[in-house]
LOFIKOL-245262 format. One line per 10 residues: number of its first residue (from 1); their letters; for each residue y negated, x negated, z of N, C-alpha, C, O. Coordinates in Angstrom, 2 decimals. Layout:
! LOFIKOL-245262
NUM> a> Y,X,Z,Y,X,Z,Y,X,Z,Y,X,Z  ...
***
This chain:
! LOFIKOL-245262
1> xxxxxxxxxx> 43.31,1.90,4.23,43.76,1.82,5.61,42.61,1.28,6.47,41.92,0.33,6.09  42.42,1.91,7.61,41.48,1.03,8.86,42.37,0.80,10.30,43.30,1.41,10.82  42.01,0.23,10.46,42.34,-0.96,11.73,41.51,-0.21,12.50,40.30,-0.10,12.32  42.26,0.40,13.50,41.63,1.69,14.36,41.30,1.04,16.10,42.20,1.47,16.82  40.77,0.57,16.53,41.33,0.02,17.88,40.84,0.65,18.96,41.34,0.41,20.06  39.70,1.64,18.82,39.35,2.79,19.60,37.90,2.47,20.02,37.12,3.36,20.35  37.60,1.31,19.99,36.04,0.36,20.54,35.36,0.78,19.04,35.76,0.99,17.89  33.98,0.77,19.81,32.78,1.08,18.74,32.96,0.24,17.16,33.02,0.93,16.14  33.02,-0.71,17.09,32.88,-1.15,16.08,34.14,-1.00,14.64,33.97,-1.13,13.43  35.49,-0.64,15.52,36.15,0.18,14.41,36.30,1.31,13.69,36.72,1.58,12.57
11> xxxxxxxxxx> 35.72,2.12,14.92,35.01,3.69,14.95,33.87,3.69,13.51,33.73,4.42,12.53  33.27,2.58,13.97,32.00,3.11,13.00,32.46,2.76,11.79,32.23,3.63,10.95  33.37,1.23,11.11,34.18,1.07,10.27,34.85,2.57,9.47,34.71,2.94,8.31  35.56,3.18,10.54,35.64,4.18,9.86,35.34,5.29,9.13,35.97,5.82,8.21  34.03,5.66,9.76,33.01,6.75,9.44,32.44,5.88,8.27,32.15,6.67,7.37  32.24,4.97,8.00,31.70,3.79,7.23,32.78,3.92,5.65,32.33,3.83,4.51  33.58,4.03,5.86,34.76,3.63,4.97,34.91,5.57,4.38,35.23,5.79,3.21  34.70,6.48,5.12,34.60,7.88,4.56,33.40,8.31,4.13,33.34,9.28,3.39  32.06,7.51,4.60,30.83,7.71,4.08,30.91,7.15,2.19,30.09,7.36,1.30  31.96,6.56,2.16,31.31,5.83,1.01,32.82,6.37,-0.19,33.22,5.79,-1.20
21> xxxxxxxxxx> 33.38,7.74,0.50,34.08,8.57,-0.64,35.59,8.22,-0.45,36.28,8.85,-1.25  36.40,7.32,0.47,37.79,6.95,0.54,38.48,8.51,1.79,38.21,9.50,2.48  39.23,7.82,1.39,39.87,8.99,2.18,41.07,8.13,3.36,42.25,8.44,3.18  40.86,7.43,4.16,41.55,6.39,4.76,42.20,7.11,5.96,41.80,7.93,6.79  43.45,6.45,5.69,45.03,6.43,7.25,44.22,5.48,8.23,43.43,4.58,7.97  44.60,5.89,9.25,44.20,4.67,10.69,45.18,4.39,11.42,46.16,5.10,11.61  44.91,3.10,11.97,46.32,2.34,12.31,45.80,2.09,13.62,44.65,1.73,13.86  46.80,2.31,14.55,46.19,1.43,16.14,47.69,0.45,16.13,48.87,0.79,16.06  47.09,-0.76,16.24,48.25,-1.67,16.73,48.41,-1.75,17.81,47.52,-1.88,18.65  49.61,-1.67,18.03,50.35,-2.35,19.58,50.36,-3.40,19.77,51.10,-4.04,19.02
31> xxxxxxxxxx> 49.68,-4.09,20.73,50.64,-5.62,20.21,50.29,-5.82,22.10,49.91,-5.00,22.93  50.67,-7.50,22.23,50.94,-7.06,23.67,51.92,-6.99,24.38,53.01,-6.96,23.80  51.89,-6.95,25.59,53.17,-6.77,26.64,53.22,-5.12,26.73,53.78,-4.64,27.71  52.82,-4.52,26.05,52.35,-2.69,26.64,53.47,-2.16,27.24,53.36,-1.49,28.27  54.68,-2.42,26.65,55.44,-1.27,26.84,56.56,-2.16,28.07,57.49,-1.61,28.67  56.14,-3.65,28.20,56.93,-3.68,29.23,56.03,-3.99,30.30,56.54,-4.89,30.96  55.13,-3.72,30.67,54.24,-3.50,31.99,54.23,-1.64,32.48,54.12,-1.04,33.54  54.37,-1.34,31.37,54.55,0.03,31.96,55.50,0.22,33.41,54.78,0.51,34.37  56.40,0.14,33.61,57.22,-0.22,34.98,55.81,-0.20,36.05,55.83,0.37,37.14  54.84,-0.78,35.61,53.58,-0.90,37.06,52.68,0.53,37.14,51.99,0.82,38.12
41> xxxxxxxxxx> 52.80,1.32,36.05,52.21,2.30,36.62,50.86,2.55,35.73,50.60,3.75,35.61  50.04,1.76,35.15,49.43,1.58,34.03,49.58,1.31,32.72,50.15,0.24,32.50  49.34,1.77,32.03,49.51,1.71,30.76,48.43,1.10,30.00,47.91,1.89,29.21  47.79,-0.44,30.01,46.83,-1.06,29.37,46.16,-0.59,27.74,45.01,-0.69,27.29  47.13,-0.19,27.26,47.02,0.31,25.69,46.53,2.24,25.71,45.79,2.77,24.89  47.09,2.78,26.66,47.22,4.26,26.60,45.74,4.91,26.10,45.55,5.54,25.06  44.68,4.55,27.21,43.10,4.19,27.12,42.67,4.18,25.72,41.91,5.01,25.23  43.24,3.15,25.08,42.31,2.65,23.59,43.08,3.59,23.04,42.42,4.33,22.31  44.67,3.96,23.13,45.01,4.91,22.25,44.04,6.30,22.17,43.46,6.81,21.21  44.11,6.63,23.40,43.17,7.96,23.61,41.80,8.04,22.86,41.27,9.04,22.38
51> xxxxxxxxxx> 41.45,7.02,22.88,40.04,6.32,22.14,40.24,6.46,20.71,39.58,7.24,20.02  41.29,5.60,20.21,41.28,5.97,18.97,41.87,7.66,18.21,41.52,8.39,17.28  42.88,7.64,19.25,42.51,9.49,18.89,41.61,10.66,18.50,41.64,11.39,17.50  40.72,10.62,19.69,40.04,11.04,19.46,39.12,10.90,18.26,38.76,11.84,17.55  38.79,9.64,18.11,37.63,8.94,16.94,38.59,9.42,15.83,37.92,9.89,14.91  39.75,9.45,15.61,40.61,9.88,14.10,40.36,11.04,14.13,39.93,11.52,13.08  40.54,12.01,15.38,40.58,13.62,15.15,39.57,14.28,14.60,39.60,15.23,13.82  38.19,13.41,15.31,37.13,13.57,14.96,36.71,13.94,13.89,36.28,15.02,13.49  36.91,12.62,13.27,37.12,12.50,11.87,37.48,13.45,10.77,36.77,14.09,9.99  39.05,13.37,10.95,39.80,14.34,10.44,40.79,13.34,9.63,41.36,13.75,8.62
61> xxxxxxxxxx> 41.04,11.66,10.26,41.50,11.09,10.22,43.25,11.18,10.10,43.38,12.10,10.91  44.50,10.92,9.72,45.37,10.61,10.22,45.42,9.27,11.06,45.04,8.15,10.74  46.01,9.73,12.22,46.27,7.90,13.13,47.77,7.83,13.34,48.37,8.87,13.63  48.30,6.92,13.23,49.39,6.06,13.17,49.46,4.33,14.18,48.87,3.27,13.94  50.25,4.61,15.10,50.43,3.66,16.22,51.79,2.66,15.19,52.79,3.15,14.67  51.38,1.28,15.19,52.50,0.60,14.43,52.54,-0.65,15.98,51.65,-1.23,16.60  53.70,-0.62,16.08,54.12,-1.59,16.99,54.52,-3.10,16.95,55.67,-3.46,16.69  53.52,-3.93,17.22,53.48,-5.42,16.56,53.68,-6.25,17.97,53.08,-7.31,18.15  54.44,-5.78,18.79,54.61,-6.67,20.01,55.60,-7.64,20.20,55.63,-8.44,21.13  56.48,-7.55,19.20,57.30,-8.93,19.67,56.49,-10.05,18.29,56.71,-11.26,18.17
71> xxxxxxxxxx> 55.96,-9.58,17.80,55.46,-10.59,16.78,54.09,-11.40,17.05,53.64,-12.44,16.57  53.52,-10.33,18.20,52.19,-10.91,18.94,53.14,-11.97,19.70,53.29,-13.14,19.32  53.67,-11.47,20.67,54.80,-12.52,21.58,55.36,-14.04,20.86,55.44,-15.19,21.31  55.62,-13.54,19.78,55.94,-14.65,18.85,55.25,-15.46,18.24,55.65,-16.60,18.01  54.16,-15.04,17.87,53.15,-15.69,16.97,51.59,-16.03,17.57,50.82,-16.90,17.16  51.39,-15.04,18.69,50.01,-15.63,19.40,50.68,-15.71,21.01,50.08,-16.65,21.53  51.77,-15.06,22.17,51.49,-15.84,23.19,52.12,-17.07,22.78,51.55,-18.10,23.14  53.12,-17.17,22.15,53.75,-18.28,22.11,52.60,-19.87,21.75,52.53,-20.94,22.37  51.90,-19.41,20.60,51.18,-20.42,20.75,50.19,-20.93,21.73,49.91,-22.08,22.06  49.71,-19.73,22.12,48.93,-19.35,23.64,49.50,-21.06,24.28,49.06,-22.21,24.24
81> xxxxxxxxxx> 50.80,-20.29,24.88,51.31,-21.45,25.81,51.40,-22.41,25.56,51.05,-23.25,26.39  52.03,-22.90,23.96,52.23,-24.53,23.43,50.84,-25.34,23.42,50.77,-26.55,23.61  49.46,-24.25,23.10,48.59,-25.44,23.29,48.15,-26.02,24.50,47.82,-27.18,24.76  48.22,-24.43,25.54,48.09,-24.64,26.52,48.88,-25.93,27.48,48.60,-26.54,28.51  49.83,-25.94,26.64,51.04,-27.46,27.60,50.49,-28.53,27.00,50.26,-29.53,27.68  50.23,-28.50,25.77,49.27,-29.56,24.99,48.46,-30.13,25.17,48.07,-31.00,24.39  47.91,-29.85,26.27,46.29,-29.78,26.81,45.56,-29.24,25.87,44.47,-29.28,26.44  45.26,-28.57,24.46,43.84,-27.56,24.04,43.92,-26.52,24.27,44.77,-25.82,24.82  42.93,-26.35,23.81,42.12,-25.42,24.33,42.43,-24.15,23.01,41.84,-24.25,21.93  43.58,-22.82,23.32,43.76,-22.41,22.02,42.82,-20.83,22.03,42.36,-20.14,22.93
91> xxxxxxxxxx> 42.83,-20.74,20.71,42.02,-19.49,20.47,43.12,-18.52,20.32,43.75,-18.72,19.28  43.47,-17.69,20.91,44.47,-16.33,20.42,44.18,-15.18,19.84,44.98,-14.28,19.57  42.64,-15.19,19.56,41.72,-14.10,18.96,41.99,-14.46,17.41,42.45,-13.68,16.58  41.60,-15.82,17.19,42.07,-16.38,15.93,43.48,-15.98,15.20,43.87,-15.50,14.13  43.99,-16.46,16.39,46.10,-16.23,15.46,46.38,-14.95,15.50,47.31,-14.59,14.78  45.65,-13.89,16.35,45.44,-12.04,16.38,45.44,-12.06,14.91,46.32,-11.71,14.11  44.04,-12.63,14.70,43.33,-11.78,13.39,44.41,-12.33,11.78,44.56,-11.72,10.73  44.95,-13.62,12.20,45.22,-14.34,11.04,46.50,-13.81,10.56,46.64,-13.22,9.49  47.81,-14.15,11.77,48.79,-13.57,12.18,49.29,-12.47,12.48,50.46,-12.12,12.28  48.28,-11.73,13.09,48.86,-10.13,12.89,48.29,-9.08,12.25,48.88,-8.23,11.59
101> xxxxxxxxxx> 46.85,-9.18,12.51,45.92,-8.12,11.74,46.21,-8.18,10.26,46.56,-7.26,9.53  46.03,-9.31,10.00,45.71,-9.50,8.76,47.26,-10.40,7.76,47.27,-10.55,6.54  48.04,-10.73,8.44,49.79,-11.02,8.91,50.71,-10.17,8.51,51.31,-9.98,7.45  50.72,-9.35,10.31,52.36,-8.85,9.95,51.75,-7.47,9.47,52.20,-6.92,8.47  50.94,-7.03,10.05,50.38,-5.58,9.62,50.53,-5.73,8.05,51.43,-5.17,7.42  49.52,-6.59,7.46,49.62,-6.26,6.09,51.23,-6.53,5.43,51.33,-6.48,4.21  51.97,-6.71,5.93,53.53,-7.50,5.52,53.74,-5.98,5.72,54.08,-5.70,4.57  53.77,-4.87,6.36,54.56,-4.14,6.69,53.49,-2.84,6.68,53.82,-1.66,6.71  52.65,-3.18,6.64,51.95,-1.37,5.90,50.76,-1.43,4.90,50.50,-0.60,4.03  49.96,-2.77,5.24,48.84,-2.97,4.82,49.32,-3.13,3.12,49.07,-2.18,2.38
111> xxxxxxxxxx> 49.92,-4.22,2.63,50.44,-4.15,0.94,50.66,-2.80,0.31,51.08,-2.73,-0.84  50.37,-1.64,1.08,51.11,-0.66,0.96,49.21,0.41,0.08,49.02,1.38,-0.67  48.41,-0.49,0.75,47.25,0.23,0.62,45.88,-0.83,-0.59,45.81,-2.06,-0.51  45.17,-0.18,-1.37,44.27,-1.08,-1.89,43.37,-1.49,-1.48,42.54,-2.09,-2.16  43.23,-1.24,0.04,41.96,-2.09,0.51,41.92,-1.67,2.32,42.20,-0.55,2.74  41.55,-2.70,3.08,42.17,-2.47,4.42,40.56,-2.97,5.12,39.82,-3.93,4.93  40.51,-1.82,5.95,39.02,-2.31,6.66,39.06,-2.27,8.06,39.83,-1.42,8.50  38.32,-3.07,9.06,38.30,-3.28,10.21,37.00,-3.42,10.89,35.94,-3.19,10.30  37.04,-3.64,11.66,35.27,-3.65,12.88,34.93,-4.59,12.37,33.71,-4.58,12.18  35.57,-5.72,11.92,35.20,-6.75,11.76,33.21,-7.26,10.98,33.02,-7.11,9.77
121> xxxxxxxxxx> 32.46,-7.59,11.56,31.17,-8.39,10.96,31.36,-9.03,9.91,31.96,-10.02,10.32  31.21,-9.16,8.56,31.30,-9.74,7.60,30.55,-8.97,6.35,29.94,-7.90,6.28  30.85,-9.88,5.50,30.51,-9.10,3.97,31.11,-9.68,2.94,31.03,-10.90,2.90  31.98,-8.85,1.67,32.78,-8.81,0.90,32.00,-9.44,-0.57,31.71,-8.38,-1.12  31.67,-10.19,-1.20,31.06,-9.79,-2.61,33.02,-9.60,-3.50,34.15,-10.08,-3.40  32.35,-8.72,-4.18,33.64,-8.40,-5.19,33.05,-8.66,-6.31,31.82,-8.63,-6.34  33.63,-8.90,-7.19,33.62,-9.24,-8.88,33.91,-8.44,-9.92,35.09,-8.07,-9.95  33.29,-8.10,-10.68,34.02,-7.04,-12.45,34.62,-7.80,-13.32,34.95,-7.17,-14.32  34.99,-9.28,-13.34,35.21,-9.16,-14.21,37.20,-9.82,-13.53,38.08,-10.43,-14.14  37.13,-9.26,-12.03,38.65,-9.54,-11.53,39.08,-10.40,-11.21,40.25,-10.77,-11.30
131> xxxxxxxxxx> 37.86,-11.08,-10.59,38.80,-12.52,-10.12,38.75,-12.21,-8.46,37.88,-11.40,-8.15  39.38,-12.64,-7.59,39.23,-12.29,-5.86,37.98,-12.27,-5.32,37.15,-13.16,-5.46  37.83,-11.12,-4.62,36.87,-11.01,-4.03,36.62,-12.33,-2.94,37.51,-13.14,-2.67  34.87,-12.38,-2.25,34.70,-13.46,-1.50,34.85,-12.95,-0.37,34.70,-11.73,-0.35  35.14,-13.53,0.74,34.44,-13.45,2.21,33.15,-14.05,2.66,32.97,-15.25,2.46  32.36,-13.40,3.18,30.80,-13.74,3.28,30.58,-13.72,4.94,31.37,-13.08,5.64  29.66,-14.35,5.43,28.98,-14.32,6.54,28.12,-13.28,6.63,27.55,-12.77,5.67  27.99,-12.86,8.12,27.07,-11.11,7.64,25.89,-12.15,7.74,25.96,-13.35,7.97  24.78,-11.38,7.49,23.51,-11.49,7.47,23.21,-11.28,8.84,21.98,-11.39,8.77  23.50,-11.01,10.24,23.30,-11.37,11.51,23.89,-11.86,11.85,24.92,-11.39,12.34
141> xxxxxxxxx> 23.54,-13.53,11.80,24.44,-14.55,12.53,24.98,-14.31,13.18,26.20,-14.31,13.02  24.09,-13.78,14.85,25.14,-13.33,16.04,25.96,-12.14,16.57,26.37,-11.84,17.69  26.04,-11.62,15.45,27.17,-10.53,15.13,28.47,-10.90,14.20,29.39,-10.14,13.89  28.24,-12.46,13.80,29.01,-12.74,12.74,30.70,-13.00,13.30,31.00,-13.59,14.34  31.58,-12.45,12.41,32.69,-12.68,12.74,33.85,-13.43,12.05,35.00,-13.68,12.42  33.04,-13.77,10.71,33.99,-14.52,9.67,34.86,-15.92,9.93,35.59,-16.49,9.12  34.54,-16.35,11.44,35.35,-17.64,11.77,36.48,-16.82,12.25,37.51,-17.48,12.44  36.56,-15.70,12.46,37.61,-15.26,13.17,38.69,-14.56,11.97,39.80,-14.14,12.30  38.26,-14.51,10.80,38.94,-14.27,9.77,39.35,-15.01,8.77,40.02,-14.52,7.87
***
């Protein structure tokens, strides 16, 4: 499975993930107020969908839209606001990646697949003889994204 979000760096994830012999589904998450701002006339999500369309068709991808918006609502604005009344200072990029990307997605399609890839900056070492793979820091610090995972 890839984590499709229509921006360069999941795009290339993908071409990345078929260069190297898989044959991968793509997922665009919803998450978000999307479908109840619609009423204004814009559609904030429609854009990246189109984006990731295209980049799947391209491909020769299947894409699949999974809808994670009351669980974003639940699990990142909500905290959004509590730290915010708290006085800190909260990260919602963090509880995205922890909580939903890597969360409810995998709760509900991701378990479904042996290996799930994203834009994400990092590096994997894996093991033969089966014990869990690591999470690594990429080798360009300021591209690095592993605090966010």
């Amino acid at each position: 499975a890839v984590l499709l979000s229509g921006g360069v760096d999941s795009s290339v994830a993908l071409e990345l993930v078929k260069r190297q012999g898989f044959t991968p589904r793509a997922f665009y998450l919803k998450i978000w107020l999307e479908d109840e701002l619609a009423h204004l006339g814009e559609c904030p999500w429609e854009e990246d969908w189109d984006y990731a369309s295209q980049v799947a068709k391209q491909s020769g991808t299947p894409l699949e839209g999974v809808s994670l918006q009351r669980e974003y609502w639940d699990q990142v604005v909500q905290y959004l606001i509590e730290e915010s009344r708290a006085g800190r200072t909260p990260n919602p990029d963090v509880m995205c990646n922890s909580r939903i990307k890597f969360g409810m997605f995998y709760h509900y399609v991701g378990k479904h697949f042996d290996k799930i890839a994203t834009g994400h900056y990092a590096r994997v070492q894996h093991f033969e003889d089966g014990a869990p793979s690591k999470l690594l820091m990429s080798p360009d610090k300021i591209k690095d994204q592993t605090y966010f995972l």
